[in-house]
LOGU-757891 format. One record per residue (C-alpha): x, y, z. Coordinates in steps of 0.1 Angstrom, whole numbers, padded with zeros to 4 digits, always signed. Example, Ala and Ser with C-alpha at 12.3 -4.5 7.8 and 13.67 -1.06 7.14 Angstrom:
2
+0123-0045+0078+0137-0011+0071
***
This chain:
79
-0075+0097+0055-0065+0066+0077-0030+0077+0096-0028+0041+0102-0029+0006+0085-0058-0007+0097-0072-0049+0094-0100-0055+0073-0113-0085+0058-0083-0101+0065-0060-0078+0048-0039-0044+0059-0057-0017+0044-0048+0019+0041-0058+0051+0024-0036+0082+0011-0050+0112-0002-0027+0136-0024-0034+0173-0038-0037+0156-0076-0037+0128-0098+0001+0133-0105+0009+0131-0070-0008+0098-0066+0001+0081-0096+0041+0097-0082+0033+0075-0050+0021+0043-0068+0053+0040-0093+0073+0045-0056+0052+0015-0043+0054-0002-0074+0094+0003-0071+0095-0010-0038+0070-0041-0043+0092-0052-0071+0123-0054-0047+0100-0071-0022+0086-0097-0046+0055-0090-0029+0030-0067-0046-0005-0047-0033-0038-0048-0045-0047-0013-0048-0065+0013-0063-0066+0043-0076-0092+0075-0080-0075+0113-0086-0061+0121-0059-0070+0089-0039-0047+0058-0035-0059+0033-0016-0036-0002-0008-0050-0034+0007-0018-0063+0015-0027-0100+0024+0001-0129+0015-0027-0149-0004-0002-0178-0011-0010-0179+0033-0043-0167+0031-0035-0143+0061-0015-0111+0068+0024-0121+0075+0054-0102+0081+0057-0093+0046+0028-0074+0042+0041-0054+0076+0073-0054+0060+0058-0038+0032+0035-0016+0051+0069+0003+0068+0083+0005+0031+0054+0019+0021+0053+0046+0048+0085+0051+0047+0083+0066+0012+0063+0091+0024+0086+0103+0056
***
């Protein structure tokens, strides 16, 4: 698992691995929670145990401070 968000293809990117399906699906209705306040919402995905989270501002077509802003939200749900 990536400890750290990490730039691909022009988007932050991370990947969080749980011990089951219930704890990821837990995590993504957090994320889903926060991206809502945000008005700025992931592209992600989601296999068992596996959550993985990609964030690009594609009204810029580049990474801004909101997808880091989002990125500390996002971490910070799992401190």
């Amino acid at each position: 698992m990536n400890s750290e968000w990490q730039e691909i293809d022009g988007a932050l990117h991370k990947k969080f691995e749980f011990r089951d399906f219930a704890e990821a699906f837990a995590f993504m209705t957090r994320v889903a929670a926060v991206a809502e306040q945000q008005n700025h919402h992931p592209d992600w995905s989601n296999s068992w145990n596996i959550v993985e989270i990609s964030l690009c501002s594609h009204d810029k077509g580049a990474i801004t401070q909101r997808d880091h802003d989002l990125a500390i939200a996002i971490d910070e749900l799992l401190a």
